[in-house]
N, CA, C and O of each residue as an XYZ file, in Angstrom:
784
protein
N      76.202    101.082     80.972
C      75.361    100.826     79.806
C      76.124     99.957     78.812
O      77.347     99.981     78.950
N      75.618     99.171     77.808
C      76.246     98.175     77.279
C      76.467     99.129     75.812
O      75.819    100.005     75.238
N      77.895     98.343     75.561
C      78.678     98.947     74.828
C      78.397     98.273     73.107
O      78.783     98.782     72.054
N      77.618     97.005     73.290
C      77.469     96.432     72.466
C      76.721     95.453     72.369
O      76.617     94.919     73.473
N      76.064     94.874     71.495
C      74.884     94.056     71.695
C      74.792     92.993     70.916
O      74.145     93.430     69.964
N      75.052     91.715     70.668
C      75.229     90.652     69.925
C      73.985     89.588     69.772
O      74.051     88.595     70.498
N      72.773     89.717     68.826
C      71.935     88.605     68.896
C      72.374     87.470     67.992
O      73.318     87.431     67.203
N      71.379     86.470     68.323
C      71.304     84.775     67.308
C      72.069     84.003     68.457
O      73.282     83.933     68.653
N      70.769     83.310     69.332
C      71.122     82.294     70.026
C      69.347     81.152     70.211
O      68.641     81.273     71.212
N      69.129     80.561     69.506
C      67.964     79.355     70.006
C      68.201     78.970     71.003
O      69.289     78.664     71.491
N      66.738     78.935     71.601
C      66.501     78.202     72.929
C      65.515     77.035     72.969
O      64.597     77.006     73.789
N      65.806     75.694     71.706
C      64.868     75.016     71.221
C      64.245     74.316     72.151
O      63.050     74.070     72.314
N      65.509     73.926     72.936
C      65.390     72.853     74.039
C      64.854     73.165     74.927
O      64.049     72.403     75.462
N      65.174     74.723     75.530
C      64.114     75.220     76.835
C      65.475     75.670     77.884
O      65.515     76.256     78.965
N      66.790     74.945     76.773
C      67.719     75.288     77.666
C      68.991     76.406     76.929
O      69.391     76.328     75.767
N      69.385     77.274     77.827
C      70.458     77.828     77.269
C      71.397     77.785     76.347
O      71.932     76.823     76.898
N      72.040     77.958     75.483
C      72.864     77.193     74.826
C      72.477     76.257     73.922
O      72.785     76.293     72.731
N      71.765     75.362     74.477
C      70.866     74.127     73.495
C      70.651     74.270     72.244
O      70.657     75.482     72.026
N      70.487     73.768     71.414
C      69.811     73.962     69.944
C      70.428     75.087     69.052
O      69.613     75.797     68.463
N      71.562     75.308     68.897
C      72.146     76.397     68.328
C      71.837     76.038     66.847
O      72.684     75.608     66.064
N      70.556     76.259     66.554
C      70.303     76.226     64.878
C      69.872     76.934     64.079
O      69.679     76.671     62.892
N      69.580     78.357     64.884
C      68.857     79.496     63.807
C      69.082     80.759     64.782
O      70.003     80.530     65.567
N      68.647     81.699     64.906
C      68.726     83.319     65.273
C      67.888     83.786     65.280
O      67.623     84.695     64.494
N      66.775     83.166     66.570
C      65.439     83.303     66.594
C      65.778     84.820     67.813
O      64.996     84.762     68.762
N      66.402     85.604     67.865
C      66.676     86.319     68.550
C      66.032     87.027     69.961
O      65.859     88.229     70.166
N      65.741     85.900     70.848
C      64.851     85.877     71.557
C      66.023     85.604     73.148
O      65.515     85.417     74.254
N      67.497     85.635     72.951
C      68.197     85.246     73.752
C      69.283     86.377     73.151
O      69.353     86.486     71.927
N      70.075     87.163     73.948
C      71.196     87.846     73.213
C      72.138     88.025     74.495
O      71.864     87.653     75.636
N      73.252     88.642     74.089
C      74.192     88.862     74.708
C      74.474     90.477     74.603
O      74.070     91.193     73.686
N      75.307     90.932     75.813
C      75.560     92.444     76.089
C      77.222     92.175     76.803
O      77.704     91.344     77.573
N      77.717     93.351     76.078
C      78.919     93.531     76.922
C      79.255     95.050     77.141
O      78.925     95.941     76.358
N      80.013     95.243     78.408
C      80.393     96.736     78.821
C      81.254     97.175     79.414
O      82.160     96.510     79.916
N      81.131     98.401     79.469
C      82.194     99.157     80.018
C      82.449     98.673     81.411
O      83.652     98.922     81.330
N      82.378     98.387     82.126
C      81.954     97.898     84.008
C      82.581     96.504     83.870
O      82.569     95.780     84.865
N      83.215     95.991     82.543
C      83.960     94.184     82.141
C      83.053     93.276     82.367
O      83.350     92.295     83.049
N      81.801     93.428     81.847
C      81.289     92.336     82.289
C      80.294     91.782     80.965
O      79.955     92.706     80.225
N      79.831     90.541     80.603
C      79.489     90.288     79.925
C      78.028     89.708     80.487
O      78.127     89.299     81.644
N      76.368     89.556     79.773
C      75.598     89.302     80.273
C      74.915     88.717     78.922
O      75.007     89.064     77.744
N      74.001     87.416     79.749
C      73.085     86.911     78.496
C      71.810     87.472     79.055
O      71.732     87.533     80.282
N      70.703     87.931     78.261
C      69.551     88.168     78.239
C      68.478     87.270     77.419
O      68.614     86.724     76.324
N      67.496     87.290     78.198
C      66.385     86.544     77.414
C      64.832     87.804     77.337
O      64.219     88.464     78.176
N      64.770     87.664     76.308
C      63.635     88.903     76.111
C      62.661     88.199     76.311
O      61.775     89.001     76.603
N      62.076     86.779     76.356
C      61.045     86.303     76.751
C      60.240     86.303     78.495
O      59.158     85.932     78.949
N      61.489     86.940     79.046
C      61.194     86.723     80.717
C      60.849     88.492     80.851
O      60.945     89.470     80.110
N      60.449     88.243     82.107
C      60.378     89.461     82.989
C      61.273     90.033     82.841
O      62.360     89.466     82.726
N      61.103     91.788     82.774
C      62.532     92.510     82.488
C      63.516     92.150     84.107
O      64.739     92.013     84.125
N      62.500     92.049     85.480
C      63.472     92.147     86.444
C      64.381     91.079     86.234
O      65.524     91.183     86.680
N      63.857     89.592     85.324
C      64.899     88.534     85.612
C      65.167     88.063     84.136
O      65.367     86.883     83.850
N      65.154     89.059     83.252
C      65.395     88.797     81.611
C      67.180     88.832     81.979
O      67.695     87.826     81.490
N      67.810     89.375     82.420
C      69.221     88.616     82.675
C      69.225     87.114     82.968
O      68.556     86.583     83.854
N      70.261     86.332     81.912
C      70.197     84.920     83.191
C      71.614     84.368     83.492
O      71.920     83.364     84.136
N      72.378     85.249     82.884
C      73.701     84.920     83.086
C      74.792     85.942     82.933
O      74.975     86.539     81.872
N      75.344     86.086     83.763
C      76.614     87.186     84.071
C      77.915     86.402     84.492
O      78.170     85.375     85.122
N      78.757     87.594     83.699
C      80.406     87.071     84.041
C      81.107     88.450     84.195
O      81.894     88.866     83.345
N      80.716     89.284     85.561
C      81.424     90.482     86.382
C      82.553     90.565     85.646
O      82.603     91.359     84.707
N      83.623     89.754     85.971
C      84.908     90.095     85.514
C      85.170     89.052     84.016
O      85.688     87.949     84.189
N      84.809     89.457     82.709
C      84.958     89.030     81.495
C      86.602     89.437     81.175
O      87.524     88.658     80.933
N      86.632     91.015     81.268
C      87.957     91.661     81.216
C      88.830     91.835     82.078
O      88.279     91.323     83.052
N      89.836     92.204     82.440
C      90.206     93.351     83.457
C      90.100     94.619     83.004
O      90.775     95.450     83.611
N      89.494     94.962     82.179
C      88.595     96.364     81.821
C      87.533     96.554     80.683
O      87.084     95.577     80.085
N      87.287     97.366     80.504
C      86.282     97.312     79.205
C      86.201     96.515     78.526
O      87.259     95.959     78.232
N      84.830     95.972     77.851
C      84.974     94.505     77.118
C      83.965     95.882     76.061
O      83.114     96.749     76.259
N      84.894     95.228     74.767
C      84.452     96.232     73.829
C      83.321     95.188     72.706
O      82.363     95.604     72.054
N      83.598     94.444     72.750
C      83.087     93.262     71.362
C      82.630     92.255     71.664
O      83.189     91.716     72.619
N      81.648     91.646     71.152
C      81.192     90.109     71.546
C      81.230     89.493     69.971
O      81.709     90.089     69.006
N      80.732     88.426     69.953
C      80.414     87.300     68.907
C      79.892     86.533     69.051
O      80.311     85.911     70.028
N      78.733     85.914     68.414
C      78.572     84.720     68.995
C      78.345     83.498     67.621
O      77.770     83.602     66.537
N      79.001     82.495     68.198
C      79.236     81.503     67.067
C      77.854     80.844     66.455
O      76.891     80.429     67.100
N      78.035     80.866     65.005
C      76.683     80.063     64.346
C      76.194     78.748     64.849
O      75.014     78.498     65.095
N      77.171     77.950     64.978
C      76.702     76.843     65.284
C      77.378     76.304     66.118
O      77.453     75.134     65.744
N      77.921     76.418     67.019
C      77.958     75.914     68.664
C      77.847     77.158     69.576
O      77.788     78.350     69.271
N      77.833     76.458     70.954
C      77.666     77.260     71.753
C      78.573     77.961     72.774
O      78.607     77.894     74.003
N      79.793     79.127     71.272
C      80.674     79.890     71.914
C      80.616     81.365     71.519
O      80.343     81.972     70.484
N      80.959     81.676     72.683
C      80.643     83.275     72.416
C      82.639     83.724     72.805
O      83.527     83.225     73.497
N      82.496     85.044     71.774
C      83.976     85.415     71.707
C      83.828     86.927     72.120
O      82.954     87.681     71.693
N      84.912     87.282     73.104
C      84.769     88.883     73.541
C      86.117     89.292     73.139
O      86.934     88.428     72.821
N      86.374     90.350     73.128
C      87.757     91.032     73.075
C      87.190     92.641     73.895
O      86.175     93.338     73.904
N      88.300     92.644     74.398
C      88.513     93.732     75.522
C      89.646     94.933     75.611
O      90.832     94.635     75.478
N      89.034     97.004     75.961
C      90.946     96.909     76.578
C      91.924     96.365     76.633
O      92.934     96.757     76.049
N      91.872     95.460     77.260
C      93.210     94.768     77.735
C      93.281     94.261     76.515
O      93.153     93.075     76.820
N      93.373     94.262     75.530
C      93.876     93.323     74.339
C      93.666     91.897     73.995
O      94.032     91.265     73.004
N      92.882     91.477     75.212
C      92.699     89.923     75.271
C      91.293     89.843     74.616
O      90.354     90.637     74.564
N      91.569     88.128     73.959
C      90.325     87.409     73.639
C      89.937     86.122     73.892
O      90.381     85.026     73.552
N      89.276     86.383     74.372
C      88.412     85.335     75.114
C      87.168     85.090     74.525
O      86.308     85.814     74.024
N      87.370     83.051     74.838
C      86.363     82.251     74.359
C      85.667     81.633     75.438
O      86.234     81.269     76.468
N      84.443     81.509     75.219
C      83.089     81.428     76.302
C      82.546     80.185     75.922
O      82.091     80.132     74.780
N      82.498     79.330     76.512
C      81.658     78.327     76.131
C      80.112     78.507     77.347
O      80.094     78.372     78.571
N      79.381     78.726     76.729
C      77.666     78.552     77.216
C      76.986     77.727     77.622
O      75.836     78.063     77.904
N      77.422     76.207     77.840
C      77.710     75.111     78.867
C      78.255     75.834     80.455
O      77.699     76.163     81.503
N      79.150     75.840     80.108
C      80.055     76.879     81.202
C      79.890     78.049     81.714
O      80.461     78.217     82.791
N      79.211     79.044     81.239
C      79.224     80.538     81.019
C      79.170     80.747     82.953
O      80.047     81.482     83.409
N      78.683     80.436     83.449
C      78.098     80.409     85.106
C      79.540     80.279     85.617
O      79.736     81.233     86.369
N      80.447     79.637     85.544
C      81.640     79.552     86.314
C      82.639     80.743     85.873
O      83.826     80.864     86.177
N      81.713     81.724     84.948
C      82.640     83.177     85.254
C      83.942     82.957     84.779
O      84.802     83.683     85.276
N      84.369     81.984     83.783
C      85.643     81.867     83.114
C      86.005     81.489     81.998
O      85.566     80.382     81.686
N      86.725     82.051     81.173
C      86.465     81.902     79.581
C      87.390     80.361     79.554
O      88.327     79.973     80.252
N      86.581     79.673     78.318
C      87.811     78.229     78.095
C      88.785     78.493     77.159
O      89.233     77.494     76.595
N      89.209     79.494     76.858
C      90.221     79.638     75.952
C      90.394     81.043     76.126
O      89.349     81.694     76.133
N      91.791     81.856     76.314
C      92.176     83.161     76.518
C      93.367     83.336     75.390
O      94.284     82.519     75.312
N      93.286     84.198     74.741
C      94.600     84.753     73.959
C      95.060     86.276     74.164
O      94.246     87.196     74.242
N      96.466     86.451     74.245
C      96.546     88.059     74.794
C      97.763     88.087     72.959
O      98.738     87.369     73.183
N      97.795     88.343     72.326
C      98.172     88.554     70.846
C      97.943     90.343     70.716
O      98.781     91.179     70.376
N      96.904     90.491     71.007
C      96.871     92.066     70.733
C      97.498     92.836     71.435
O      97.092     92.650     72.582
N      98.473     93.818     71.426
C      99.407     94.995     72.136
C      98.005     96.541     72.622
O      98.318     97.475     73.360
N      96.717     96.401     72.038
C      96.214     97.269     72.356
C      94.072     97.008     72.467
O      93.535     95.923     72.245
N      93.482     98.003     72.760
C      92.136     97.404     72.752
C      91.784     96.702     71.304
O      92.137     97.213     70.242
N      90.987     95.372     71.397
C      90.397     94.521     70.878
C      88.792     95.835     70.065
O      87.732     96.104     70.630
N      89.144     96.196     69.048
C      88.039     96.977     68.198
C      86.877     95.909     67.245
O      85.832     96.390     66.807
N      87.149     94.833     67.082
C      86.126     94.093     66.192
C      86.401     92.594     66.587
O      87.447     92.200     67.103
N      85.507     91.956     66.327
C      85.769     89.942     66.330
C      84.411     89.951     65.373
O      83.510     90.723     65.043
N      84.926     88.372     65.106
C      83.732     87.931     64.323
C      84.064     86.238     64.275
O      85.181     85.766     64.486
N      82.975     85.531     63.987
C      83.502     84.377     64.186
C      83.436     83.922     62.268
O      83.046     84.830     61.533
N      83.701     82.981     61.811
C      83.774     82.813     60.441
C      82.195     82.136     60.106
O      81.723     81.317     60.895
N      81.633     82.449     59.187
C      80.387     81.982     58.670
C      80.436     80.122     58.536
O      79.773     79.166     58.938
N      81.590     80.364     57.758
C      82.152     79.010     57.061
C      82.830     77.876     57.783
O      83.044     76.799     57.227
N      83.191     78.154     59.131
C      84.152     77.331     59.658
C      83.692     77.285     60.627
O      82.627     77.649     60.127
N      83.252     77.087     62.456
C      82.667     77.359     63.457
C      83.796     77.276     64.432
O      83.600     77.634     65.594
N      85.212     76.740     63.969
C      86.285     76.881     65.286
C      87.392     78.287     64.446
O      88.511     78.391     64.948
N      87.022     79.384     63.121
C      87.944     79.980     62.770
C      87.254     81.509     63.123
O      86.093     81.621     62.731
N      87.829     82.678     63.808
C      87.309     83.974     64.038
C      88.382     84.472     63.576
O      89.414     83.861     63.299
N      88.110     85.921     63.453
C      88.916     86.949     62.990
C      89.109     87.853     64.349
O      88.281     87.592     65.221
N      90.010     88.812     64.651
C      89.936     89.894     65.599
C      90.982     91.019     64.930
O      92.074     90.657     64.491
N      90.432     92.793     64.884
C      91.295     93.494     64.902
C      90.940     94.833     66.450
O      89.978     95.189     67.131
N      92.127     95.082     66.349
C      92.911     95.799     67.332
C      93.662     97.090     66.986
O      94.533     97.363     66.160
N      92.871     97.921     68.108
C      93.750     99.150     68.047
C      95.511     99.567     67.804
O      96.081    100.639     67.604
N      95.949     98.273     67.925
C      97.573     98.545     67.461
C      97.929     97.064     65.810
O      98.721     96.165     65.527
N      96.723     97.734     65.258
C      96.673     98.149     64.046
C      96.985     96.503     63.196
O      97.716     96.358     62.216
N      96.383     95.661     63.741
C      96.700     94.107     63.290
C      95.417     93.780     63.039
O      94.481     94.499     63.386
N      95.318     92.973     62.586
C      93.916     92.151     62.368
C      94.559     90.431     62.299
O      95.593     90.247     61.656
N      94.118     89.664     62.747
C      94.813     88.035     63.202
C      93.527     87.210     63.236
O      92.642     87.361     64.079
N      93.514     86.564     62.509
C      92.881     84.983     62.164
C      93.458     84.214     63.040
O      94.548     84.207     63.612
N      92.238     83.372     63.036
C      92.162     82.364     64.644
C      91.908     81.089     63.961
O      91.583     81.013     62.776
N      92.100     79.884     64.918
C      91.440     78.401     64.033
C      91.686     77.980     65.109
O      92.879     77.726     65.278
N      90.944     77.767     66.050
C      90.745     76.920     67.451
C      90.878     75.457     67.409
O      90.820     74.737     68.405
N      91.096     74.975     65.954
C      90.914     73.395     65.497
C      92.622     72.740     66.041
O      93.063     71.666     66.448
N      93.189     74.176     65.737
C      94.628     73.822     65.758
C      95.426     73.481     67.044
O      95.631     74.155     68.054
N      95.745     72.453     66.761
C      96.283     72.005     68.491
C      98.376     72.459     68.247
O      99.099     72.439     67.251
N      98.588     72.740     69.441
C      99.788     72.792     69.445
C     101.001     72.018     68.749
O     101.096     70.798     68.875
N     101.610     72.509     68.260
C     102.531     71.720     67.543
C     104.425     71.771     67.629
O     104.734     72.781     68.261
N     104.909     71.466     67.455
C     106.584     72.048     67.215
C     106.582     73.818     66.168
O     106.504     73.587     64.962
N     106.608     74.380     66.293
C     106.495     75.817     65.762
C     108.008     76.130     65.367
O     108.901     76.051     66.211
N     108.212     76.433     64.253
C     110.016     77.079     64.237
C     109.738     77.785     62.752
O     109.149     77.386     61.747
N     110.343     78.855     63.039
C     110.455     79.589     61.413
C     110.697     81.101     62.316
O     111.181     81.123     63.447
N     110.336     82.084     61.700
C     110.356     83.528     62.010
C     109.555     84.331     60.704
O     109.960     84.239     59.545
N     108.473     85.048     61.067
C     107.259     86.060     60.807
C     107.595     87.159     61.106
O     107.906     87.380     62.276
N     107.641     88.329     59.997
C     107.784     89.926     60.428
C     108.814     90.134     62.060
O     108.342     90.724     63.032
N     109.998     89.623     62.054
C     110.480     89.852     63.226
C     110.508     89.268     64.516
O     111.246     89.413     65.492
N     109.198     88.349     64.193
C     108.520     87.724     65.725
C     108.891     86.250     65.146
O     108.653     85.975     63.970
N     109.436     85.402     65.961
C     109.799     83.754     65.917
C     108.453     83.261     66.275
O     107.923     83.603     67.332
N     107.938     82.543     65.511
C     106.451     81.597     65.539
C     106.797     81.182     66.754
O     105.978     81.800     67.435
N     107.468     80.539     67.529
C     107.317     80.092     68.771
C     106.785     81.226     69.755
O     106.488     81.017     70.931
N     106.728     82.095     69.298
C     105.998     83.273     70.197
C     104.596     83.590     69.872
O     103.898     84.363     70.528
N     104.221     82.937     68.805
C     102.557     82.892     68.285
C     101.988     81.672     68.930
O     102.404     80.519     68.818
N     100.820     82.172     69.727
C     100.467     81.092     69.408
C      99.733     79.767     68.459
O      99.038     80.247     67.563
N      99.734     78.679     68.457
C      99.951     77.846     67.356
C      98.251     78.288     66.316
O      97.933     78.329     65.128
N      97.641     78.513     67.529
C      95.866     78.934     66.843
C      95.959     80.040     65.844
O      94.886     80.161     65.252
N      97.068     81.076     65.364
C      96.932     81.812     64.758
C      97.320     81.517     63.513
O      98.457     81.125     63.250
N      96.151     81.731     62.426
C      96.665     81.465     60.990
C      97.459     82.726     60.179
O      98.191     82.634     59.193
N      97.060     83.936     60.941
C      97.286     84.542     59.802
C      97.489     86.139     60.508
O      96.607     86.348     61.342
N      98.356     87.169     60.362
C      98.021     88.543     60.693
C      98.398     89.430     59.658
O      99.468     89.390     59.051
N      97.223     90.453     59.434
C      97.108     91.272     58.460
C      97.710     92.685     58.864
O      97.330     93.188     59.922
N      98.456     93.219     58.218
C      98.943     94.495     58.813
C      99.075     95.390     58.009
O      98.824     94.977     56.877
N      99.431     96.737     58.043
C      99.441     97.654     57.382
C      98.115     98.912     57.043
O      97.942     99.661     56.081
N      97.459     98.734     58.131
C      95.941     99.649     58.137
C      96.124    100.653     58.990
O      97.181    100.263     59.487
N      95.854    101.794     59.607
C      95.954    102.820     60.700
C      94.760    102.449     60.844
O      93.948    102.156     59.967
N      94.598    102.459     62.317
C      93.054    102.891     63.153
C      91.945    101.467     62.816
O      90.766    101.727     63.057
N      92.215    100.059     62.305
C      91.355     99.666     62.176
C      90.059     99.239     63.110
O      90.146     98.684     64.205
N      89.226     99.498     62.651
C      87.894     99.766     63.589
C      86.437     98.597     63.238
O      85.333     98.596     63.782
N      86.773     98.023     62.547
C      85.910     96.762     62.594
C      86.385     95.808     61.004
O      86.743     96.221     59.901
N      86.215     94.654     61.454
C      85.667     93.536     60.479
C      84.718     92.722     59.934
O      83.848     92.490     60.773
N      84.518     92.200     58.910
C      83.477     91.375     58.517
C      83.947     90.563     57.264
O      84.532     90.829     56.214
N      83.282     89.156     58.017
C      83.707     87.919     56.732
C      82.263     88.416     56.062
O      81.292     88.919     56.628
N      82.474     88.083     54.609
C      81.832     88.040     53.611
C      80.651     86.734     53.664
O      81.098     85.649     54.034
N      79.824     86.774     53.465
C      78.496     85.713     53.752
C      79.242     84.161     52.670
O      79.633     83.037     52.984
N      79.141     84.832     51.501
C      79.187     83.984     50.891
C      80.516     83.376     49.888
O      80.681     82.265     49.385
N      81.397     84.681     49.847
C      83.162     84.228     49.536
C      83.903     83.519     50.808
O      84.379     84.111     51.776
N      83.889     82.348     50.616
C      84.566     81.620     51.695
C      85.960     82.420     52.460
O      86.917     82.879     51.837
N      85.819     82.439     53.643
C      87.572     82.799     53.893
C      87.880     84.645     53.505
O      88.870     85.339     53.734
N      86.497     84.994     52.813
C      87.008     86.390     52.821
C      86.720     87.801     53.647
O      85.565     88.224     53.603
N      87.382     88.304     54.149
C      88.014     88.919     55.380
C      87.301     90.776     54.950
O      87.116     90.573     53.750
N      86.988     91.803     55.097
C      86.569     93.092     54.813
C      86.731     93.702     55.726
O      86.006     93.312     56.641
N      87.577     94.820     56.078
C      88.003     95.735     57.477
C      88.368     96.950     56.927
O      89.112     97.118     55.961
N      87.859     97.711     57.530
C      87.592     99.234     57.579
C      88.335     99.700     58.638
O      88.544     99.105     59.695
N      88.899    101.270     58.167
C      90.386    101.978     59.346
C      90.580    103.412     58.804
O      90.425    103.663     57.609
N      90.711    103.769     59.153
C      90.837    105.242     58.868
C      91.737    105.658     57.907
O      91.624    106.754     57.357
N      92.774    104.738     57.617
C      93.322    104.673     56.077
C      92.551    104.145     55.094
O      92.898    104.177     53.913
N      91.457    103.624     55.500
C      90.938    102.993     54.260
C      90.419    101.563     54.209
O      90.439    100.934     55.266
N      89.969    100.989     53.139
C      89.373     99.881     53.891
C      90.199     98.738     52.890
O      90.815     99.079     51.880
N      90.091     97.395     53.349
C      90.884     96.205     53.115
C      89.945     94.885     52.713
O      89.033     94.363     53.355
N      90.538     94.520     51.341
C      89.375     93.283     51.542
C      90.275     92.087     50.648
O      90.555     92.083     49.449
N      90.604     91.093     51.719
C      92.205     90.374     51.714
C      90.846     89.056     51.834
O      89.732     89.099     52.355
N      91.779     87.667     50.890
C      91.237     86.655     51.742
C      92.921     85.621     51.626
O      93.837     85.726     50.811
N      92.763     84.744     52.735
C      94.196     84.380     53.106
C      94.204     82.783     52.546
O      93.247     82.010     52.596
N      95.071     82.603     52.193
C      95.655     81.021     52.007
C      94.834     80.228     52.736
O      94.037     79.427     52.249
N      95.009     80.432     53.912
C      94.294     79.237     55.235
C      93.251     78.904     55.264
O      93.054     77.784     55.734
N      92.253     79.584     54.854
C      91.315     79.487     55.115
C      89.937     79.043     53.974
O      88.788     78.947     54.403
């Protein structure tokens, strides 16, 4: 059974992916326990309202989806700590175009940024929350962060927030640019970062 349920995808064109301009919610996404991620269309027959599956999304539980405002990427985080980016052009070849393993434990929240369409957020059961910017291409990296040498980040990460127990979801703010709101069993956090 699906663990989670992510709508807002247009189907202006007639085609998948196509027309990403509103959240006519007539196309959604599911992810689950079984690692697999699925698009649905509520306009079809329930036997063939699936139209796209990716069996192995995780190597275990895929806890979270996202799906981006305005292009056509969808973001999962999983068990395994990994996050993975989906492009919906692609989705059929069963392989994400961008993978990050940054998290030490299950992936509890993503979100993609209102404001930006290549910047997401993700927090994780071993108690981080890390800003993303997919814009960012690799670079020379040198300095040292909380212990860890930036050459061990990768270059896409703007930012990691720490100091929460148990955090259990996030959310950017609609309309404060860049600002970040996460809830944890210590309490809740509402940070917005330089970068963004």
């Amino acid at each position: 059974s699906p663990l989670s349920l992510s709508l807002c995808l247009s189907d202006r064109d007639g085609e998948l992916a196509s027309g990403l301009t509103s959240c006519l919610s007539q196309v959604f996404a599911s992810c689950s326990v079984d690692a697999s991620i699925r698009i649905w269309d509520v306009r079809a027959p329930p036997s063939r309202a699936c139209m796209l599956t990716a069996n192995q999304a995780h190597a275990s539980d895929v806890n979270v989806i996202s799906w981006n405002r305005t292009e056509p990427f969808l973001l999962s985080g999983g068990d395994d700590g990994v996050l993975n980016i989906w492009d919906l052009r692609q989705f059929k070849s069963g392989s994400p175009v961008a993978s990050f393993k940054q998290h030490s434990a299950p992936v509890t929240s993503v979100q993609w940024s209102p404001a930006d369409p290549s910047v997401f957020a993700a927090a994780a059961a071993d108690d981080v929350v890390s800003q993303w910017d997919l814009s960012v291409e690799s670079g020379d990296p040198s300095g040292q962060v909380s212990g860890v040498t930036t050459a061990q980040l990768p270059p896409q990460v703007l930012f990691l927030h720490q100091g929460q127990t148990e955090v259990k979801e996030l959310h950017w703010h609609p309309q404060l640019t860049g600002l970040l709101v996460t809830t944890a069993l210590s309490g809740f956090n509402v940070f917005r970062t330089i970068s963004v």
